[in-house]
C-alpha positions, 0 to 999 in steps of 0.5 A: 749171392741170390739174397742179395741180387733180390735185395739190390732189384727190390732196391731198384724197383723202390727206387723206379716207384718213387718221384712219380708226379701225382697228376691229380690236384688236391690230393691231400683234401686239405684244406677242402676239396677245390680241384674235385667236383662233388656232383650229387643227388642226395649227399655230396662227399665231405672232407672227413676226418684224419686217419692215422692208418693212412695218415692223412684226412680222408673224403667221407662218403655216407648215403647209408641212409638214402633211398635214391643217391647218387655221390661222386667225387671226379676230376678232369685231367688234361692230357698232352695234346702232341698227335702220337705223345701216347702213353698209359695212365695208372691210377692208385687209391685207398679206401675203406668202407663200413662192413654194413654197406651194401650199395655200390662204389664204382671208381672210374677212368673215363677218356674224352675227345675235343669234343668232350665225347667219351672214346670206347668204354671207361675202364671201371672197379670196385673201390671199396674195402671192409678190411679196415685196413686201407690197402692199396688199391690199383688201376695199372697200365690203361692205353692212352687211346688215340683222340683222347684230350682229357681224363676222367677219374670218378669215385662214385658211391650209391645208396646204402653206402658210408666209405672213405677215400685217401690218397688218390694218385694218377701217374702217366706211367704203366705202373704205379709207385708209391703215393706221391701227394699233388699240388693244391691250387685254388686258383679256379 
């Protein structure tokens, strides 16, 4: 009877991880990067190649061989703007990066007022993994603070660094399930 109560909860919590919307455009990276801003100093993010690990094309990140870069991949969300409409946002992602790196790689949420001026401190973490295994990586349960307009998601990689990213997703949830891709609109 054990067993099978903790398979039925298993079963409820697949079940509660699935259909959760990606709120993040272009997810996929294909067939480019519309939707993501690839600011830089040095050398931009690229769509990369198809991996079969994670089973979906990856953005390349390669200043391994800069003195001074800086390359980012970010996104602005727009958040409700109902006055208490309050809730979490939780941010999942995958990635791997070559063992002969040694610069940083920084994944960053960052919230904004109307006035495009960042509230509090924005939450940051290591995105990279030299497992080459693609595990899932996770940002779970951040408050939506009052004021907040907008939402920053920034991968962020500095010299000395060649790594991959794959299936970003963004859920307005304080956990997140399984990724889910986004929309693709090039409608900007």
């Amino acid at each position: 009877a054990t067993t099978a109560i903790q398979t039925a909860k298993g079963v409820q919590t697949t079940v509660e991880s699935m259909g959760q919307v990606n709120h993040l455009n272009n997810s996929e990276f294909d067939p480019d990067l519309e939707g993501w801003d690839t600011s830089s100093v040095g050398k931009a993010p690229y769509r990369s190649y198809f991996d079969q690990t994670v089973n979906k094309v990856t953005v390349g990140f390669n200043t391994m061989n800069d003195n001074v870069a800086v390359s980012i991949l970010a996104q602005t969300v727009t958040l409700a703007s109902t006055p208490g409409a309050r809730g979490y946002v939780s941010l999942s992602w995958q990635s791997y990066t070559n063992p002969s790196t040694t610069g940083k790689q920084t994944v960053s949420l960052g919230f904004y007022d109307s006035s495009n001026k960042i509230i509090g401190t924005a939450k940051q973490a290591d995105w990279s993994d030299t497992s080459g295994k693609w595990p899932v990586q996770k940002i779970e349960g951040l408050a939506i603070p009052d004021g907040a307009r907008t939402l920053q998601v920034m991968f962020y990689a500095s010299e000395k660094v060649t790594a991959y990213l794959a299936k970003p997703m963004l859920a307005f949830e304080k956990t997140i399930g399984t990724y889910t891709p986004s929309n693709y609109n090039n409608n900007a």
